[in-house]
mmCIF file of the N, C-alpha and C atoms, coordinates in Angstrom:
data_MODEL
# 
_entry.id   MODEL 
# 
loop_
_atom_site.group_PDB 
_atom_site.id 
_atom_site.type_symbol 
_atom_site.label_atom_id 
_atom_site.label_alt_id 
_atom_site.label_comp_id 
_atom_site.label_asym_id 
_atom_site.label_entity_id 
_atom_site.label_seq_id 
_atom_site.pdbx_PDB_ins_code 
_atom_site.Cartn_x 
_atom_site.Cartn_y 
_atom_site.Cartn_z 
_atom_site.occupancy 
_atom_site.B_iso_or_equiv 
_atom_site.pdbx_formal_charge 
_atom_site.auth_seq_id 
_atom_site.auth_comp_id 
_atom_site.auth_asym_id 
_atom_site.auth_atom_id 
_atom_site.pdbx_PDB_model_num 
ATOM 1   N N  . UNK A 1 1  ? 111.463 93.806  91.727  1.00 0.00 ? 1  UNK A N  1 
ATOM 2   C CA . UNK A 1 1  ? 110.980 94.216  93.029  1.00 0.00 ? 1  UNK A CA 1 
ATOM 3   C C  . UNK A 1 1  ? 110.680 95.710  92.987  1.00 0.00 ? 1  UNK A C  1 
ATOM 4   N N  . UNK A 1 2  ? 109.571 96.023  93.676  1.00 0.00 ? 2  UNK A N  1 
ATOM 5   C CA . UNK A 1 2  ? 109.033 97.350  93.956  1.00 0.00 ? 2  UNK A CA 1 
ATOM 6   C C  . UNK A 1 2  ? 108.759 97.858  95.022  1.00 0.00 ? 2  UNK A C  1 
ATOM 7   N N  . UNK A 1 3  ? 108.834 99.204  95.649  1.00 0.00 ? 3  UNK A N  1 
ATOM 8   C CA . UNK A 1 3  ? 108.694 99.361  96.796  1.00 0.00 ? 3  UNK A CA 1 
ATOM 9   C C  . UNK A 1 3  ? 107.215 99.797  97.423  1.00 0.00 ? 3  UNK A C  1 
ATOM 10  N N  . UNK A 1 4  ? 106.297 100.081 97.168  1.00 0.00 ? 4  UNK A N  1 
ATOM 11  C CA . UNK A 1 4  ? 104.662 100.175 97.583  1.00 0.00 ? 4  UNK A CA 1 
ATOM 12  C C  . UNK A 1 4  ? 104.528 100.677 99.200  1.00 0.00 ? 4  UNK A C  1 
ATOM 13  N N  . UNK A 1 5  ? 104.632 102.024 99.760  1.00 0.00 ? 5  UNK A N  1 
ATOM 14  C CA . UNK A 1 5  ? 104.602 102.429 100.796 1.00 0.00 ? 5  UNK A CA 1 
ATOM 15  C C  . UNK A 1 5  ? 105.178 101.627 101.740 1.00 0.00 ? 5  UNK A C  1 
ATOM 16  N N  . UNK A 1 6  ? 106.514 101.494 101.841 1.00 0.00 ? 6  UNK A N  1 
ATOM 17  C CA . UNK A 1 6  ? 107.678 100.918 102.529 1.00 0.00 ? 6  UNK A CA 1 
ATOM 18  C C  . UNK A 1 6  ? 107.472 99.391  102.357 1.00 0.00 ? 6  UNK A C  1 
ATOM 19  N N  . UNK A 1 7  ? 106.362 98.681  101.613 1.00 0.00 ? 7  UNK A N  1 
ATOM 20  C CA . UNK A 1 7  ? 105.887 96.857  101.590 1.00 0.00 ? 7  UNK A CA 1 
ATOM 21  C C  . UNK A 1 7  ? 107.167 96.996  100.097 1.00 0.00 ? 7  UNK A C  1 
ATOM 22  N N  . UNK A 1 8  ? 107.658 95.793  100.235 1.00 0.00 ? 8  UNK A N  1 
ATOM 23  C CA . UNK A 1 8  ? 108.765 95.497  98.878  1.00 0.00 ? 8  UNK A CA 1 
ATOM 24  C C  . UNK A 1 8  ? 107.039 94.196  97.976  1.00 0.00 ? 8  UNK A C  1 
ATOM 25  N N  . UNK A 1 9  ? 107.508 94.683  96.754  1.00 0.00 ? 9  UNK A N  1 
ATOM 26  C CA . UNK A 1 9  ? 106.504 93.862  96.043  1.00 0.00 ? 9  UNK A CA 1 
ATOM 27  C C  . UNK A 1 9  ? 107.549 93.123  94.865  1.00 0.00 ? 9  UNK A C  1 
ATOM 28  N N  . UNK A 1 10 ? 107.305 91.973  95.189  1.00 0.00 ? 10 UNK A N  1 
ATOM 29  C CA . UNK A 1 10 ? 108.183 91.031  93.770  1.00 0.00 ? 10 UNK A CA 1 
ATOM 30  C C  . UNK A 1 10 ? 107.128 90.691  92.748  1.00 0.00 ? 10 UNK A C  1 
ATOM 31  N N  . UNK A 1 11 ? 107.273 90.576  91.676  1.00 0.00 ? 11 UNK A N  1 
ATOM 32  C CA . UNK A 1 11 ? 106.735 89.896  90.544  1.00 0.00 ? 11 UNK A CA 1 
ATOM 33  C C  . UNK A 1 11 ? 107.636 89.005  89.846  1.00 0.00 ? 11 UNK A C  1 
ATOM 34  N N  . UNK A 1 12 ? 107.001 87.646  89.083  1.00 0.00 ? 12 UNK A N  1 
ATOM 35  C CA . UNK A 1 12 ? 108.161 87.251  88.580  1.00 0.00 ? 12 UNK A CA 1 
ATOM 36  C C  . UNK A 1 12 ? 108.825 88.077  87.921  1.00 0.00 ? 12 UNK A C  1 
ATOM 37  N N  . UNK A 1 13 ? 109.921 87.186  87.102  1.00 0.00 ? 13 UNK A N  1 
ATOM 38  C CA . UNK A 1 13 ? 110.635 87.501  86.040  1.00 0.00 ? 13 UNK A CA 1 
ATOM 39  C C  . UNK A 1 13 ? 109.656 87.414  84.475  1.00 0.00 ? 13 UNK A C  1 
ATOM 40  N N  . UNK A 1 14 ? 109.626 88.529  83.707  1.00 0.00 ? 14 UNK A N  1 
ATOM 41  C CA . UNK A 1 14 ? 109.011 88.259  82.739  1.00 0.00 ? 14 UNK A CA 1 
ATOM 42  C C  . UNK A 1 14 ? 107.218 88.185  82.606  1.00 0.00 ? 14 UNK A C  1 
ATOM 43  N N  . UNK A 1 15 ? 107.224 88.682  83.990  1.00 0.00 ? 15 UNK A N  1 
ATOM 44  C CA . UNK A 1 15 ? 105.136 89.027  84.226  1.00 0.00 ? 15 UNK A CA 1 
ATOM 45  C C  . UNK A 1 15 ? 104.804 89.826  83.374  1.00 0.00 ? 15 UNK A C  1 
ATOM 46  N N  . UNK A 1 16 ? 103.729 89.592  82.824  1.00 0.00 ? 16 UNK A N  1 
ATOM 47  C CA . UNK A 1 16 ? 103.210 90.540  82.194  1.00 0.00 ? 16 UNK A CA 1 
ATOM 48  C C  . UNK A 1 16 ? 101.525 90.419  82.066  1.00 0.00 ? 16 UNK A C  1 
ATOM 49  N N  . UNK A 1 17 ? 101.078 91.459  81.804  1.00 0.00 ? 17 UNK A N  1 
ATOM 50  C CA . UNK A 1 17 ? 99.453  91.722  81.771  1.00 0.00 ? 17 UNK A CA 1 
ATOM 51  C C  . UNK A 1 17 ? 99.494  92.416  81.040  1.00 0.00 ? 17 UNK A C  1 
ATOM 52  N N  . UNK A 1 18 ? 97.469  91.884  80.244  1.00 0.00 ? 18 UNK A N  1 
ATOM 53  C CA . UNK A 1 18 ? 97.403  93.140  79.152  1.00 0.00 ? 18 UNK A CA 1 
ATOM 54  C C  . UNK A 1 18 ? 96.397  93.793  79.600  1.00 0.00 ? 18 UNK A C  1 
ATOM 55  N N  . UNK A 1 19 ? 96.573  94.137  80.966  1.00 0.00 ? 19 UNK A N  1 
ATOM 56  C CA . UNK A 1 19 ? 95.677  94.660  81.643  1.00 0.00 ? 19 UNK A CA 1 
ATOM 57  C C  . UNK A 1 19 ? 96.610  95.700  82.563  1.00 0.00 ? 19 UNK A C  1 
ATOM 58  N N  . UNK A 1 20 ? 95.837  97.031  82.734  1.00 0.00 ? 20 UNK A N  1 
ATOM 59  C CA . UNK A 1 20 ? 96.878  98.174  83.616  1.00 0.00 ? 20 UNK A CA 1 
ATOM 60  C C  . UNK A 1 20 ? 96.980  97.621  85.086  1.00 0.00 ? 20 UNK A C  1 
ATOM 61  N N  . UNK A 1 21 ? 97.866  97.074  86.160  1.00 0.00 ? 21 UNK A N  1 
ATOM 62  C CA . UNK A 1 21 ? 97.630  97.186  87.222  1.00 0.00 ? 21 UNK A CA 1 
ATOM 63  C C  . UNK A 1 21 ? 98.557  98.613  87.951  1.00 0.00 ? 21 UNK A C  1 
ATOM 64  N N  . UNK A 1 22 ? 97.276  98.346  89.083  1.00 0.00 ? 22 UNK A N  1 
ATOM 65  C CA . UNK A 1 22 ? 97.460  99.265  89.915  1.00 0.00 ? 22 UNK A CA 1 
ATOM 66  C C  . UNK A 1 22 ? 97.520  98.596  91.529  1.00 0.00 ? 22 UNK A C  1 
ATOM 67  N N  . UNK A 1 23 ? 99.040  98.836  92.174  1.00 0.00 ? 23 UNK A N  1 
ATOM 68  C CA . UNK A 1 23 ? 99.238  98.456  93.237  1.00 0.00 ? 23 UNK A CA 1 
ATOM 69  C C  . UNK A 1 23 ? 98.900  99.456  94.431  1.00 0.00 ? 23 UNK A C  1 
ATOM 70  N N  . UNK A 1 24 ? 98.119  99.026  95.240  1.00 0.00 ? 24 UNK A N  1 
ATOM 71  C CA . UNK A 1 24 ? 97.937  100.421 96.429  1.00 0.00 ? 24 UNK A CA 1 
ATOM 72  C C  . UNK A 1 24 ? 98.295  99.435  97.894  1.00 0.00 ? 24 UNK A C  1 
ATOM 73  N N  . UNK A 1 25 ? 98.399  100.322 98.711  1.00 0.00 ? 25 UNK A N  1 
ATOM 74  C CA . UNK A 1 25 ? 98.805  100.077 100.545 1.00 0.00 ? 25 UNK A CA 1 
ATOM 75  C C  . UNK A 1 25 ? 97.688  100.795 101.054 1.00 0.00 ? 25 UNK A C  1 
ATOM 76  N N  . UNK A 1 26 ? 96.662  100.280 101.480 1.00 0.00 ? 26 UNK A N  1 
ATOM 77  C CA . UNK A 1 26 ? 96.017  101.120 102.836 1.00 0.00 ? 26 UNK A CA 1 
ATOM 78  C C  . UNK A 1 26 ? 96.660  100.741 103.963 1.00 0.00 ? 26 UNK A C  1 
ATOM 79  N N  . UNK A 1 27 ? 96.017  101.989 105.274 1.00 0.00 ? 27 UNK A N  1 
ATOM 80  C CA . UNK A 1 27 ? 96.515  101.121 106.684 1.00 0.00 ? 27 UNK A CA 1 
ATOM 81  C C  . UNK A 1 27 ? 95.205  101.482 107.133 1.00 0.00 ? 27 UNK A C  1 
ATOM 82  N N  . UNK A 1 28 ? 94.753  100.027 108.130 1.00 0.00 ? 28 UNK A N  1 
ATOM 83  C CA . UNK A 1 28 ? 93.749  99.475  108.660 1.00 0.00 ? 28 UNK A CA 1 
ATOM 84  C C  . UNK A 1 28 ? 94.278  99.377  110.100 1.00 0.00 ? 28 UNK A C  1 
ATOM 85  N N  . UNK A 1 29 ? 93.764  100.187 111.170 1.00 0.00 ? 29 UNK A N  1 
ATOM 86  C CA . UNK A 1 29 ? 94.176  99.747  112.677 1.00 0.00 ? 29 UNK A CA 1 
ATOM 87  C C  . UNK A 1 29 ? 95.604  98.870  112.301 1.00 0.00 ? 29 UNK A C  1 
ATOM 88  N N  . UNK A 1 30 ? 96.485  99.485  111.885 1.00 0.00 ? 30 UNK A N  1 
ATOM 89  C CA . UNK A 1 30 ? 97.859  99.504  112.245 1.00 0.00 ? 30 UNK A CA 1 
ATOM 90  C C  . UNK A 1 30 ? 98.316  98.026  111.180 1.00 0.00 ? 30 UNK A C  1 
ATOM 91  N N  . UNK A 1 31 ? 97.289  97.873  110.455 1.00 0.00 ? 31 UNK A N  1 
ATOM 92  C CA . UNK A 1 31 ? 97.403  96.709  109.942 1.00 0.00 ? 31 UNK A CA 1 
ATOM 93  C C  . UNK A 1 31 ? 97.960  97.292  108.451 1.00 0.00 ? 31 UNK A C  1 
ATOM 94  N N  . UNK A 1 32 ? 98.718  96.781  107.271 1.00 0.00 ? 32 UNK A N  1 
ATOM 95  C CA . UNK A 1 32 ? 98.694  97.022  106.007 1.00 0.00 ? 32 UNK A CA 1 
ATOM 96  C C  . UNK A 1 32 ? 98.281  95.826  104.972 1.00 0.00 ? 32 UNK A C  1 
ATOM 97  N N  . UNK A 1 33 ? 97.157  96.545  104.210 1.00 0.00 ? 33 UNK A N  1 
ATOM 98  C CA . UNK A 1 33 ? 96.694  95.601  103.398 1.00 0.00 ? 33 UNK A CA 1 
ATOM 99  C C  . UNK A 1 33 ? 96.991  95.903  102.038 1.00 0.00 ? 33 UNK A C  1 
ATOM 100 N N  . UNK A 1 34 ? 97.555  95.427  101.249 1.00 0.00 ? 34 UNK A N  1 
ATOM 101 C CA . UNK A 1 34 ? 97.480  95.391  99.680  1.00 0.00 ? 34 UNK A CA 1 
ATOM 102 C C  . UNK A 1 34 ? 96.918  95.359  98.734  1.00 0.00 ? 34 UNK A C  1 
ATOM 103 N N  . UNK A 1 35 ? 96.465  95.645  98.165  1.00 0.00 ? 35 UNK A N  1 
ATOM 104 C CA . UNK A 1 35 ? 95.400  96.213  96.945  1.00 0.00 ? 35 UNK A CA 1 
ATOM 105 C C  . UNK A 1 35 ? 96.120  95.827  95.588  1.00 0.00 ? 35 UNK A C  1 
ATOM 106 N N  . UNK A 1 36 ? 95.192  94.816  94.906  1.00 0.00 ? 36 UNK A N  1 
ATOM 107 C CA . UNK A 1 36 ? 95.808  95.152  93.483  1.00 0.00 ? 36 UNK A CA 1 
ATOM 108 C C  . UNK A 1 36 ? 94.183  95.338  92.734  1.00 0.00 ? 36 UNK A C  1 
ATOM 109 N N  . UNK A 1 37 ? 94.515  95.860  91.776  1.00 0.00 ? 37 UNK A N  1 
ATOM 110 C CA . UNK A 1 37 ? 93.280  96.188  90.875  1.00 0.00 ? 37 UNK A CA 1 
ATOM 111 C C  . UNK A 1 37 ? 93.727  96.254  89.356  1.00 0.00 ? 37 UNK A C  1 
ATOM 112 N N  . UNK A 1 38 ? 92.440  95.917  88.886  1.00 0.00 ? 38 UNK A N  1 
ATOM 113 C CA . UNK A 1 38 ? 92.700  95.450  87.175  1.00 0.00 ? 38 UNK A CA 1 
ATOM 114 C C  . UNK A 1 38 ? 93.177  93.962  86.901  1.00 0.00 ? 38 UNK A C  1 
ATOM 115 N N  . UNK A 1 39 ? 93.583  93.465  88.181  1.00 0.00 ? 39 UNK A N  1 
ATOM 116 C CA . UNK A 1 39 ? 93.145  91.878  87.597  1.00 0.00 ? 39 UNK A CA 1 
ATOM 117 C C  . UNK A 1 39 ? 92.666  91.353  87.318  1.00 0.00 ? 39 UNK A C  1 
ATOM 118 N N  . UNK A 1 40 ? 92.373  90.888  85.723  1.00 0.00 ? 40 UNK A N  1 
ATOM 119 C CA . UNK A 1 40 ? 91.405  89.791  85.427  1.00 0.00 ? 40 UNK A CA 1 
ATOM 120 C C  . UNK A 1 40 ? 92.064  88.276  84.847  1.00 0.00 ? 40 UNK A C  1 
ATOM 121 N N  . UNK A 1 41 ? 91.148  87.288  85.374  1.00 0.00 ? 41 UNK A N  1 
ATOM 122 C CA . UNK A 1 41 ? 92.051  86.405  84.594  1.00 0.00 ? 41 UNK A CA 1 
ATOM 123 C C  . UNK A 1 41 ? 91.342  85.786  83.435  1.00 0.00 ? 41 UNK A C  1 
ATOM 124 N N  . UNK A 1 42 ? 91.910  85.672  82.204  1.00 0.00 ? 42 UNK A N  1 
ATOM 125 C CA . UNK A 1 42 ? 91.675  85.522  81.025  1.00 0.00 ? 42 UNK A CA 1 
ATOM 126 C C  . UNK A 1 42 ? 91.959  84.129  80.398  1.00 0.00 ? 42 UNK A C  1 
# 
């Protein structure tokens, strides 16, 4: 578990990518949306 601008983020146990991700939080009219980037699926 990770914390991402106060959002807790789980991944399994044992995730892995051979790809860099990058987790982001915008806020949208009071809303929070999650961002991941560098996902590809292979």
């Amino acid at each position: 578990m990770s914390i991402v601008n106060q959002v807790k983020v789980y991944l399994p146990n044992g995730f892995e990518s051979p790809f860099p991700l990058t987790i982001s939080v915008q806020n949208l009219f009071g809303l929070k949306i999650l961002n991941l980037t560098g996902w590809k699926l292979v």
